[in-house]
ZATOR-828429 format. One record per residue: residue in one letter; x, y, z of N, C-alpha, C in turn; residue number from 1. Coordinates in steps of 0.2 Angstrom, whole numbers, padded with zeros to 4 digits. Example, Ala and Ser with C-alpha at 12.3 -4.5 7.8 and 13.67 -1.06 7.14 Angstrom:
<atoms>
<atom "A" <0066 -0028 0039> <0062 -0022 0039> <0066 -0016 0039> 1>
<atom "S" <0064 -0011 0035> <0068 -0005 0036> <0064 0000 0039> 2>
</atoms>
This chain:
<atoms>
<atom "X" <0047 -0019 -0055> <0044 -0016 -0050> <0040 -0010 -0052> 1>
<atom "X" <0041 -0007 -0057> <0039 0000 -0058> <0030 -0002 -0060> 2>
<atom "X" <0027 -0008 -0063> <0022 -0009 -0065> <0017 -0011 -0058> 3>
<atom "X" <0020 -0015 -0052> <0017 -0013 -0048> <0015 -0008 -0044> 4>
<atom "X" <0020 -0004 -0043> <0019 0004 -0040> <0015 0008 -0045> 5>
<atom "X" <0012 0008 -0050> <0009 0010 -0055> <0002 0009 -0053> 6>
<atom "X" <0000 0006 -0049> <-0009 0003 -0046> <-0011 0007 -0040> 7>
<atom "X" <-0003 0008 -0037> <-0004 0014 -0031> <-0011 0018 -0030> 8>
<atom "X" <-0009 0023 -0037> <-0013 0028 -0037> <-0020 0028 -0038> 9>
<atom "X" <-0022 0022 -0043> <-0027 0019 -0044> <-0030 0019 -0037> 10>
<atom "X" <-0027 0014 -0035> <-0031 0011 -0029> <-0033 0016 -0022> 11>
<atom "X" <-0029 0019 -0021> <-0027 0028 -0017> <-0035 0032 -0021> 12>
<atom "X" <-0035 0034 -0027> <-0038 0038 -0030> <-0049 0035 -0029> 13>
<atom "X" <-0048 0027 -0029> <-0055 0025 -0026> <-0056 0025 -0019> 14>
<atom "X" <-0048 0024 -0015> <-0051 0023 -0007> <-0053 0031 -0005> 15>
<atom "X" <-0049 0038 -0007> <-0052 0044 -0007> <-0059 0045 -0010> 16>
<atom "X" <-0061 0045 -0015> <-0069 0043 -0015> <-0073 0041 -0013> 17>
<atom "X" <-0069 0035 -0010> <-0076 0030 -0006> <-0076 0035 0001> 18>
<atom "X" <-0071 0039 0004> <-0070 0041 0008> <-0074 0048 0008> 19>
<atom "X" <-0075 0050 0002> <-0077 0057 0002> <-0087 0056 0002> 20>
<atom "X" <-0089 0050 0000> <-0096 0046 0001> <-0097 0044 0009> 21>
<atom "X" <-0091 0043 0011> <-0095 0040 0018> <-0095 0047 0020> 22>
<atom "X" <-0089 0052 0022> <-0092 0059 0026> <-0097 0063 0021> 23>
<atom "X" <-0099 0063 0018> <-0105 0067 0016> <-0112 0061 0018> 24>
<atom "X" <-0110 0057 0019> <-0118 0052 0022> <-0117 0053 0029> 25>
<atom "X" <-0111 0054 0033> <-0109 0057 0040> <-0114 0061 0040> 26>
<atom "X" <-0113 0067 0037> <-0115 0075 0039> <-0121 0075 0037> 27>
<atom "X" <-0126 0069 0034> <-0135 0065 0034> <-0136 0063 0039> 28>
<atom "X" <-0131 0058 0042> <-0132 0056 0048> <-0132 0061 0053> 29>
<atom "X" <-0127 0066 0053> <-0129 0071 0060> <-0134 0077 0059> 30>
<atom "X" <-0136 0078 0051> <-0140 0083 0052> <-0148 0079 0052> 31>
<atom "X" <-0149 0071 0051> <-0153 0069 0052> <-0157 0068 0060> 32>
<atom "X" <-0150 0068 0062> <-0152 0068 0073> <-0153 0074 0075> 33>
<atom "X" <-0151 0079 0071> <-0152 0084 0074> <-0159 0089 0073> 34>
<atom "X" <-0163 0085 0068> <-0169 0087 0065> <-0176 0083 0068> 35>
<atom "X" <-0173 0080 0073> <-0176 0076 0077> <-0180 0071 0072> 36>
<atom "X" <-0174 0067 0066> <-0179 0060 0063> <-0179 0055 0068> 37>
<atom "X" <-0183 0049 0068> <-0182 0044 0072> <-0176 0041 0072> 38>
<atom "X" <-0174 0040 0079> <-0168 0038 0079> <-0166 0032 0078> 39>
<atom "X" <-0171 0025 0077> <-0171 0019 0072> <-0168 0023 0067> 40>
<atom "X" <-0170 0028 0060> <-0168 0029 0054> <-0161 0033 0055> 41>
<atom "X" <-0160 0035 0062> <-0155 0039 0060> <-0149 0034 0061> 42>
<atom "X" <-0151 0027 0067> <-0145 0021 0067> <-0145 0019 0062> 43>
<atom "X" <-0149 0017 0059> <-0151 0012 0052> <-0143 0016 0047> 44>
<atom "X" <-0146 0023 0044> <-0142 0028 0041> <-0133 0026 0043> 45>
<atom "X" <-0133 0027 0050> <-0128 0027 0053> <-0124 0021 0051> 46>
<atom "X" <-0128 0014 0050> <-0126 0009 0047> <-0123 0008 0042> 47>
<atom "X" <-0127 0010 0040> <-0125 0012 0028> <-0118 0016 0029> 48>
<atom "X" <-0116 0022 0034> <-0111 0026 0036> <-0106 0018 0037> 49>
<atom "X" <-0106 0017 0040> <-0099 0011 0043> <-0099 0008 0038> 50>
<atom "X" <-0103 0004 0033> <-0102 -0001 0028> <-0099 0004 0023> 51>
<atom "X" <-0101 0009 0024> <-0096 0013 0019> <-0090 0015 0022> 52>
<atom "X" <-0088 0013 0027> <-0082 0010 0030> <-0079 0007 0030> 53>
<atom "X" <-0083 0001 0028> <-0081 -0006 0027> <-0077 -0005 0019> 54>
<atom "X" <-0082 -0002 0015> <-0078 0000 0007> <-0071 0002 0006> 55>
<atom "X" <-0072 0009 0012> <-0065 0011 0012> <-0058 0004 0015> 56>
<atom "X" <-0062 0004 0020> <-0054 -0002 0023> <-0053 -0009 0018> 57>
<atom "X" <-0059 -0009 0012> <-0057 -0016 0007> <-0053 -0011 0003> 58>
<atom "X" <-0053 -0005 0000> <-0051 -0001 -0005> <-0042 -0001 -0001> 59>
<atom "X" <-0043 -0001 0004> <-0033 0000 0010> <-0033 -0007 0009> 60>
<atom "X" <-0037 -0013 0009> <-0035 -0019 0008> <-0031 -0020 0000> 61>
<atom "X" <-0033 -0018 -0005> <-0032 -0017 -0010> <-0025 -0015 -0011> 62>
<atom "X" <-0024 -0011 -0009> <-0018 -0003 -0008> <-0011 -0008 -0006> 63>
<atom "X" <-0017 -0014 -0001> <-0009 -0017 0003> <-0008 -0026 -0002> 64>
<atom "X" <-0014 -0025 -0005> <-0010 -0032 -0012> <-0006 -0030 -0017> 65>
<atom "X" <-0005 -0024 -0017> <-0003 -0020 -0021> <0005 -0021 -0018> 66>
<atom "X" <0006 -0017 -0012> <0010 -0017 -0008> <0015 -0026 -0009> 67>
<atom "X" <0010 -0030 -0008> <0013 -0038 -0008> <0017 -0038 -0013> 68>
<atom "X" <0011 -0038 -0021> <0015 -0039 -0026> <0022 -0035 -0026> 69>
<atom "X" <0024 -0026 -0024> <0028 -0025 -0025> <0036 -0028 -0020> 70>
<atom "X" <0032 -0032 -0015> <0036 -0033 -0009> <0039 -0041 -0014> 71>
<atom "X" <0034 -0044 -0016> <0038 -0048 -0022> <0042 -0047 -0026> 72>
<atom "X" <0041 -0043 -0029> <0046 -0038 -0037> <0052 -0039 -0032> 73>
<atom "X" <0051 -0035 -0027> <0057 -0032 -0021> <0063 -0041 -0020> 74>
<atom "X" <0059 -0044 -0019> <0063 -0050 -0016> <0066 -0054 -0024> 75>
<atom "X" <0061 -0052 -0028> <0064 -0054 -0036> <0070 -0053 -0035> 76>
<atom "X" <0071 -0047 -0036> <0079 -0040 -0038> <0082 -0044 -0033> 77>
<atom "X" <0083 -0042 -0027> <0088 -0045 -0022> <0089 -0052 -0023> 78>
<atom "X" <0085 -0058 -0027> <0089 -0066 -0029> <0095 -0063 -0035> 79>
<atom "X" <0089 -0060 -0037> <0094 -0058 -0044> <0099 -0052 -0043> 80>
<atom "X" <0099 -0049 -0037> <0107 -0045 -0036> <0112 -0053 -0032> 81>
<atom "X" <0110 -0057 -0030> <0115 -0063 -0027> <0114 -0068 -0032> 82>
<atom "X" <0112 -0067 -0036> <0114 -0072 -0044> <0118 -0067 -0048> 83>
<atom "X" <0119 -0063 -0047> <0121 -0059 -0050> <0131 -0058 -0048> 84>
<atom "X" <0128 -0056 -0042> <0136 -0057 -0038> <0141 -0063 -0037> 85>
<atom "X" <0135 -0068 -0038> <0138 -0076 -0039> <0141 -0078 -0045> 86>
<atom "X" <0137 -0075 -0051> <0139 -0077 -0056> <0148 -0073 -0058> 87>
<atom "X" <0146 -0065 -0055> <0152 -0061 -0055> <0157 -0064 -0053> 88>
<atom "X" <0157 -0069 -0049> <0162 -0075 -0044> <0165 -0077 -0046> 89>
<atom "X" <0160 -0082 -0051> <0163 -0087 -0055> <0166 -0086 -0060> 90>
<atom "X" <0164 -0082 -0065> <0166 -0079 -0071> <0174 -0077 -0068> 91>
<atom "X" <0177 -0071 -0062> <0182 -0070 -0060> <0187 -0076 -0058> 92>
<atom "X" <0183 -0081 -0054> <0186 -0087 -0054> <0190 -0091 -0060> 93>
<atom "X" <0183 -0092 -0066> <0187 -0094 -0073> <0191 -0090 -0073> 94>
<atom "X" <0191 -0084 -0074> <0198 -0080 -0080> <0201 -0081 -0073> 95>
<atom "X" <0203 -0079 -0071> <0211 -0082 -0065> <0212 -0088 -0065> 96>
<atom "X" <0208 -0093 -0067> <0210 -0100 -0069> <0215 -0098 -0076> 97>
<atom "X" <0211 -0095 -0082> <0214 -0094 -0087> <0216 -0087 -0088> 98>
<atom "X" <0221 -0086 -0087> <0220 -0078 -0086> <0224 -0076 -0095> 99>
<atom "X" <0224 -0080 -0099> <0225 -0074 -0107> <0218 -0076 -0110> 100>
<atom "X" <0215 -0079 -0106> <0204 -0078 -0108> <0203 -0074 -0108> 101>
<atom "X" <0202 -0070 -0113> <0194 -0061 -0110> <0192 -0061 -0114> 102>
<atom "X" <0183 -0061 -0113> <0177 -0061 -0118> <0175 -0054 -0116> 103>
<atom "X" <0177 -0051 -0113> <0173 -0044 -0114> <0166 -0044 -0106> 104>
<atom "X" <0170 -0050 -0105> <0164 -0049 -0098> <0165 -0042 -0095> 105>
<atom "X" <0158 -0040 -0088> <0159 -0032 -0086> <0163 -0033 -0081> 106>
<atom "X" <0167 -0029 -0079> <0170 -0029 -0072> <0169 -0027 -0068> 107>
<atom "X" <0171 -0029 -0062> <0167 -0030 -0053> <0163 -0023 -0053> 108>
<atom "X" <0169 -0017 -0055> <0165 -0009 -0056> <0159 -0009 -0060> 109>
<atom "X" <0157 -0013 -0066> <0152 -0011 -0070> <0145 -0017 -0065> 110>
<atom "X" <0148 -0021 -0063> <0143 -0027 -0059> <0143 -0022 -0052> 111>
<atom "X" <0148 -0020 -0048> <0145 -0015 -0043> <0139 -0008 -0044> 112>
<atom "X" <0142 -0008 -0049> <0137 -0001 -0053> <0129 -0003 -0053> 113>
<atom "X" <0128 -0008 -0055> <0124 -0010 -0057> <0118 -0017 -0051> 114>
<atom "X" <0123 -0015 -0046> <0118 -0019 -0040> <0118 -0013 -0036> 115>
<atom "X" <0121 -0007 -0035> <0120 -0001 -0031> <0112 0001 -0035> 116>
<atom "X" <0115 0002 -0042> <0108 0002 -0045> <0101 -0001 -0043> 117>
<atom "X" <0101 -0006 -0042> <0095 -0013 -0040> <0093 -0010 -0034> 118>
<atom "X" <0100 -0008 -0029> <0100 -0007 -0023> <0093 -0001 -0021> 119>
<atom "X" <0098 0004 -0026> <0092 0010 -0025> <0084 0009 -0028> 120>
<atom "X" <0085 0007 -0034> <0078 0005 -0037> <0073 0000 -0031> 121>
<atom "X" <0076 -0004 -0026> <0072 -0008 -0020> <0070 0000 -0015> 122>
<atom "X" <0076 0002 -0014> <0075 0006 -0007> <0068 0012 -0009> 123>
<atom "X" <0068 0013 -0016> <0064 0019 -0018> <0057 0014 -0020> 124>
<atom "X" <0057 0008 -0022> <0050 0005 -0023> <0047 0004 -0017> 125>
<atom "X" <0051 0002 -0009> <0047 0001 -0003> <0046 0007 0000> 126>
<atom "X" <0049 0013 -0001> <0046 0018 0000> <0039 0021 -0004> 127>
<atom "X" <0038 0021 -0010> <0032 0021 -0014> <0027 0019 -0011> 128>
<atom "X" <0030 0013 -0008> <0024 0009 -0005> <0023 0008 0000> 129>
<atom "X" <0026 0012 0006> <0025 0010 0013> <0019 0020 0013> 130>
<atom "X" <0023 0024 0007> <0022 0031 0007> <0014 0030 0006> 131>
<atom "X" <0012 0025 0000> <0004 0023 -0001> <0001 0020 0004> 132>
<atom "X" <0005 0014 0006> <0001 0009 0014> <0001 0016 0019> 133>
<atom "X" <0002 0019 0020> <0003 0025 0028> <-0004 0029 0024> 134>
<atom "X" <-0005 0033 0017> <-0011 0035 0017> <-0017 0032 0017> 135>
<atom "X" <-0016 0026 0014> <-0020 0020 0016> <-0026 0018 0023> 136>
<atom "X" <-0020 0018 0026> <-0021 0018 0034> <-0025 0025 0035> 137>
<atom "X" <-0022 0031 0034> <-0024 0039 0035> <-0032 0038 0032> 138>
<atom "X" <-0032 0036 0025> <-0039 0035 0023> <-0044 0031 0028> 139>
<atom "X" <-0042 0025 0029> <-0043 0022 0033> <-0046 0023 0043> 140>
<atom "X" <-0042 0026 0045> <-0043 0029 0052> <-0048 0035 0051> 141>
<atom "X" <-0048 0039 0045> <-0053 0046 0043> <-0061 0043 0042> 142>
<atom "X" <-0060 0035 0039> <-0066 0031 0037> <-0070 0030 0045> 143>
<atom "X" <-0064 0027 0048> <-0067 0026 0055> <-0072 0030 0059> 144>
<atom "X" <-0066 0035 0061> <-0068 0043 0062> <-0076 0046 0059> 145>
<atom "X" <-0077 0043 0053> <-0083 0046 0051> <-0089 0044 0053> 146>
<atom "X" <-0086 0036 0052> <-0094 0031 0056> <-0093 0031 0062> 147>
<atom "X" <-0089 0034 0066> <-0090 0035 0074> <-0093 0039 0074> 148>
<atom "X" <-0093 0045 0071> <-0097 0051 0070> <-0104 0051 0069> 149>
<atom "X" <-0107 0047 0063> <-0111 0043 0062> <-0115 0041 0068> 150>
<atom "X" <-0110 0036 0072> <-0116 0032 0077> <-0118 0038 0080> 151>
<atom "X" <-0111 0042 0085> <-0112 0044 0090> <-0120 0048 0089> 152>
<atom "X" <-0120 0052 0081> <-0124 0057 0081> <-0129 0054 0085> 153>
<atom "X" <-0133 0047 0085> <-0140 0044 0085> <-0139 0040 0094> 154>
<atom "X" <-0132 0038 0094> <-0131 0034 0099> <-0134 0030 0100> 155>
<atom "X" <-0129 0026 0093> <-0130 0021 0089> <-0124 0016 0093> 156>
<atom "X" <-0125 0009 0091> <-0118 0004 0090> <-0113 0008 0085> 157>
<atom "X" <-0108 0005 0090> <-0099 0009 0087> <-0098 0006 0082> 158>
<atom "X" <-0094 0009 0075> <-0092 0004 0071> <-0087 -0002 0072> 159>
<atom "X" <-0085 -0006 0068> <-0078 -0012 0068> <-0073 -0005 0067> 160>
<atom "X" <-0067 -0006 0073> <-0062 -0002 0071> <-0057 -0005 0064> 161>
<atom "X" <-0054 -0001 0062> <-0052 -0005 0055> <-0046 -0009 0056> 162>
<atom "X" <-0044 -0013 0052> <-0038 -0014 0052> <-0034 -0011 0046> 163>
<atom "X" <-0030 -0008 0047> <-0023 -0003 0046> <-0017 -0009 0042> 164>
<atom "X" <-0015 -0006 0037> <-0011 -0012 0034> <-0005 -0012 0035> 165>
<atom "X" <-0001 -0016 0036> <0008 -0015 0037> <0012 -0014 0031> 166>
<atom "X" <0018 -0011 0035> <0021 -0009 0030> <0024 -0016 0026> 167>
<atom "X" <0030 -0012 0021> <0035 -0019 0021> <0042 -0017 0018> 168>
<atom "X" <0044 -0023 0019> <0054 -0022 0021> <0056 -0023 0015> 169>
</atoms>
């Protein structure tokens, strides 16, 4: 799990940039309406403004494959905590079958230790990543926010509202 939470930031640190390009071509677009450019150039402007919107929302797209593969890892650990639990089963079962058998297997306390473990490592890997999909979405809704900004300046067409990415379980 740890290698996919590791893209996080990566992918976070591009949608903040692409984010920080479209509000400075915002404040083009509004100090171009306000200098009385044609308002053709200032919608056109305004355009390039939302596609640079469109950048940000594939950069949260990104954020949230990210997301998936972790949600993967996540479902990995949990077969492998009920293989784990099952095997623990069986192995118990054998030595009660033959109870002067012991190979030094772990016991229920070392195999409970050790799925609490998994347990936590899941609980703290969907928070990693529900903590990045929420900024995501933040970066995303600020992108919005900006090429609204953009149109309104010219009173232009609204941009596509984004789509926000979900979290996961």
């Amino acid at each position: 799990m740890n290698s996919s939470l590791g893209a996080f930031s990566a992918q976070l640190g591009q949608e903040q940039a692409d984010l920080a390009t479209e509000a400075a071509l915002e404040q083009q677009v509004i100090t171009e309406s306000q200098n009385g450019t044609d308002n053709n150039q200032v919608c056109s402007d305004a355009d390039t403004v939302a596609s640079d919107g469109d950048t940000v929302d594939s950069d949260g797209d990104s954020v949230s494959s990210d997301a998936d593969t972790t949600e993967s890892d996540v479902t990995g650990v949990r077969n492998d905590i009920g293989n784990l639990q099952g095997a623990a089963t069986a192995l118990q079962n054998a030595q009660a079958a033959l109870p002067s058998y012991d190979d030094g297997a772990p016991t229920q306390s070392t195999v409970n230790q050790t799925i609490a473990s998994a347990q936590q490592a899941i609980s703290s890997a969907i928070g990693t990543a529900n903590t990045a999909i929420a900024q995501a979405n933040g970066y995303e809704n600020q992108g919005y926010q900006d090429a609204q900004g953009a149109a309104n300046a010219g009173n232009c067409a609204a941009p596509a509202q984004p789509y926000t990415q979900p979290t996961i379980a």
